[in-house]
C-alpha positions in Angstrom: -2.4 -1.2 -19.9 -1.0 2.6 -20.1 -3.1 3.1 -16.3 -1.7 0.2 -15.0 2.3 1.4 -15.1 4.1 2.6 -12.1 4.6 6.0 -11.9 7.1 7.1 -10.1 8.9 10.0 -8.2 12.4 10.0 -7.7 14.1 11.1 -4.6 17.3 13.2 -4.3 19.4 9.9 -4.9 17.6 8.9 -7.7 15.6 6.2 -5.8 12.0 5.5 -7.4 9.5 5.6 -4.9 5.6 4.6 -5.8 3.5 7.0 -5.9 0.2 4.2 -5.7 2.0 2.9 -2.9 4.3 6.3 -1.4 7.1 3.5 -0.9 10.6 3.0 -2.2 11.5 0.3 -4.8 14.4 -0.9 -2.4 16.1 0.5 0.7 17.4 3.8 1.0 20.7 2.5 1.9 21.5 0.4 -0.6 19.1 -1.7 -2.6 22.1 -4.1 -3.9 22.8 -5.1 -0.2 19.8 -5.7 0.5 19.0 -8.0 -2.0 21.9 -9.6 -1.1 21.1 -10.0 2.8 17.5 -10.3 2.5 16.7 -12.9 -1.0 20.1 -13.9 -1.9 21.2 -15.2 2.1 17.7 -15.6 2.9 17.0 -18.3 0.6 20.5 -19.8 1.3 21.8 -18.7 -2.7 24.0 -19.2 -4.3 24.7 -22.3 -2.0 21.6 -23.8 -3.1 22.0 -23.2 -6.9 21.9 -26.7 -9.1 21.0 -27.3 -12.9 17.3 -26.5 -13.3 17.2 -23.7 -10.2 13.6 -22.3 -10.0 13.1 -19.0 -8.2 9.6 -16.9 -7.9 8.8 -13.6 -7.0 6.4 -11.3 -6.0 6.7 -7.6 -7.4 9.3 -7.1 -10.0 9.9 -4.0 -10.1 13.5 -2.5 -11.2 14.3 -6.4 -11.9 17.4 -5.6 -9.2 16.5 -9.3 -7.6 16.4 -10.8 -10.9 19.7 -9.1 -11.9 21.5 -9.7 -8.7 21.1 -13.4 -8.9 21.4 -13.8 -12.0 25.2 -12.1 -11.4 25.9 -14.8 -8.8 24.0 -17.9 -11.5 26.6 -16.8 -14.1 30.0 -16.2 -10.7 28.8 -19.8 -9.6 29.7 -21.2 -13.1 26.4 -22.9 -13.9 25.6 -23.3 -17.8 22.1 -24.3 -17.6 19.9 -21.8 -17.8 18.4 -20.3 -14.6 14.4 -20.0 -14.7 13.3 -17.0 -13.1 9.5 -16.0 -12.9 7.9 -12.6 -11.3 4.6 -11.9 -10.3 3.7 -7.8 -11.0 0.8 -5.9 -11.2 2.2 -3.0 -12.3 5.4 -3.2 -14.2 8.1 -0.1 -14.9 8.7 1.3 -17.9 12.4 0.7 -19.6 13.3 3.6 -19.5 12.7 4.1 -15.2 14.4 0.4 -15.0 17.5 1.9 -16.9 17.6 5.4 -14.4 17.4 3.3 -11.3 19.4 0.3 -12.2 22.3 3.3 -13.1 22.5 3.3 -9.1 23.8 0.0 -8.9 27.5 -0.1 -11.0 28.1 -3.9 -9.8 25.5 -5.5 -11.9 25.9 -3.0 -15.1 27.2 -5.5 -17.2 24.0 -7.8 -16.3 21.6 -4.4 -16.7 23.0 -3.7 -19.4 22.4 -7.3 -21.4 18.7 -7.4 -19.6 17.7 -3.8 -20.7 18.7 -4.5 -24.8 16.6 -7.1 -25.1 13.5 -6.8 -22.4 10.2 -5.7 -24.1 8.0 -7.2 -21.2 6.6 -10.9 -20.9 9.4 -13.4 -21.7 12.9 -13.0 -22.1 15.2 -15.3 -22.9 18.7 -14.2 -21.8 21.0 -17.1 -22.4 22.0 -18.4 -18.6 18.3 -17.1 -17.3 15.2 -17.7 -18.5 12.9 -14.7 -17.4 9.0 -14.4 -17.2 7.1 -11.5 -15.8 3.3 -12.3 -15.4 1.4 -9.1 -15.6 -1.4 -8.3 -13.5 -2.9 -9.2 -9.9 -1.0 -11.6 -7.9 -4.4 -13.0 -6.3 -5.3 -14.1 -9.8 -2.4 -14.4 -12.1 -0.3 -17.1 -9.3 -3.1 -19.9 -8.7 -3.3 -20.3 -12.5 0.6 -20.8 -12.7 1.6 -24.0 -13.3 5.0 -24.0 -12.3 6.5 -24.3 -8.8 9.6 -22.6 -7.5 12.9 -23.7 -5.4 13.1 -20.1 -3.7 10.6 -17.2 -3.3 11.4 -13.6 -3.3 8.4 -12.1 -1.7 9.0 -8.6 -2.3 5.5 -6.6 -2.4 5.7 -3.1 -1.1 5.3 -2.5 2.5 2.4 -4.7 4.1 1.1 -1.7 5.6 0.4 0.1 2.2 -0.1 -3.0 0.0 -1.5 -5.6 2.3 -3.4 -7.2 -0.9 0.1 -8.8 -1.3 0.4 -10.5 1.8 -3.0 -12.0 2.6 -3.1 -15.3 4.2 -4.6 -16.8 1.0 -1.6 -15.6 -1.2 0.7 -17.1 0.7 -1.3 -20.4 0.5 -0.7 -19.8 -3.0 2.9 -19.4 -2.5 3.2 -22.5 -0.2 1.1 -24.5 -3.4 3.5 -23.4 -5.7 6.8 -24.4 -3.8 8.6 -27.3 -4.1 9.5 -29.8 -1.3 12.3 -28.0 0.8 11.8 -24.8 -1.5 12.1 -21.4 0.8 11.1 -17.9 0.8 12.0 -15.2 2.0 10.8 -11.4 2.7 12.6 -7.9 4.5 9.3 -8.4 6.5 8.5 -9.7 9.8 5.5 -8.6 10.3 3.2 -10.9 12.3 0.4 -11.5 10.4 2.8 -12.4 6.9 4.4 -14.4 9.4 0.9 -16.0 10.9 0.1 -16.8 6.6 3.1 -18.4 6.2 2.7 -20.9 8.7 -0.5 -21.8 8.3 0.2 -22.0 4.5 2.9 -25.4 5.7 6.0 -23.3 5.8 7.8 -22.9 9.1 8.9 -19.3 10.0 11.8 -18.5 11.3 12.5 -14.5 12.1 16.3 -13.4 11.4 17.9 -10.1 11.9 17.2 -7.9 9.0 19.2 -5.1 6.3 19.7 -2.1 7.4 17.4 -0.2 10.1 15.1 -2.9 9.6 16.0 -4.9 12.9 14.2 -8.1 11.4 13.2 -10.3 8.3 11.6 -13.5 7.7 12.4 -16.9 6.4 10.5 -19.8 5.6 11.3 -23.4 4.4 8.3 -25.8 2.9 9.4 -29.5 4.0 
């Protein structure tokens, strides 16, 4: 599994960029906010949380989604566990999660509990229960046999890695969402939006984080 890793620059802030996919891991301007604006509001949390919360997601990454929700799980005061399952082809080592997630002092204490006990796969963290499916998306999700509340979909840009936006993933996605589950993505390009809708959600486009003027959100009902 060594070639499938991300490698990784870093720019001058310390932001990992792909080098498979020359993009950043999160926005330039501040990842945390944009989780918040984009997966967090997008998918109407923590409004929405309720004992036995499911939430899905497409590229893991530095595990910043996971962690900021988490955050809010444990603010909201729920005491059942959180179930939290990410789709990524190819994950970061510890040690790269621990440099970028230093970035972000807000969810430290979160980091902090994730990165002592995360060796990959599962992870049970107490008020979350995490899996990360390794490998290809276009494989690993129709043999899932869970469904999800809320979707992250947070592949890199669909210009450099369109695999993760096809029309047939998304069918995928819509399959594996509950009734009056969401998703939601920084994205509004037109074709994710075009798979989306013809996967059963309906596609609304909202204003987006940042410089990106818009994102997309979906509901399955």
């Amino acid at each position: 599994m060594a070639d499938q890793r991300a490698k990784l620059t870093w720019t001058e802030d310390q932001i990992p960029v792909s080098e498979r996919f020359d993009d950043p891991y999160y926005s330039l301007q501040n990842g945390l906010e944009e989780t918040r604006h984009v997966f967090l509001a997008g998918n109407d949390l923590p409004a929405r949380f309720a004992p036995g919360f499911r939430i899905a997601e497409l590229g893991f990454g530095t595990g910043l989604n996971m962690l900021t929700v988490w955050s809010e799980w444990e603010k909201s005061g729920q005491t059942m566990p959180l179930t939290f399952t990410s789709f990524e082809a190819f994950p970061m080592a510890v040690d790269d999660m621990s440099r970028a997630l230093a970035a972000f002092p807000e969810v430290a204490p979160w980091s902090e509990r994730f990165l002592a006990k995360w060796r990959g796969g599962r992870c049970d963290l107490g008020t979350l229960h995490l899996e990360v499916i390794e490998g290809d998306a276009r494989q690993t999700l129709p043999a899932w046999t869970e469904e999800a509340d809320a979707w992250f979909l947070d592949g890199f840009s669909p210009a450099k890695n369109p695999e993760l936006w096809g029309a047939d993933l998304m069918q995928h996605v819509a399959d594996h969402t509950a009734n009056g589950g969401t998703a939601a993505t920084y994205t509004a390009a037109g074709f994710v939006r075009r798979g989306l809708e013809e996967a059963g959600f309906t596609v609304t486009r909202t204003p987006g984080y940042g410089r990106k003027r818009h994102m997309t959100r979906a509901i399955r009902e």
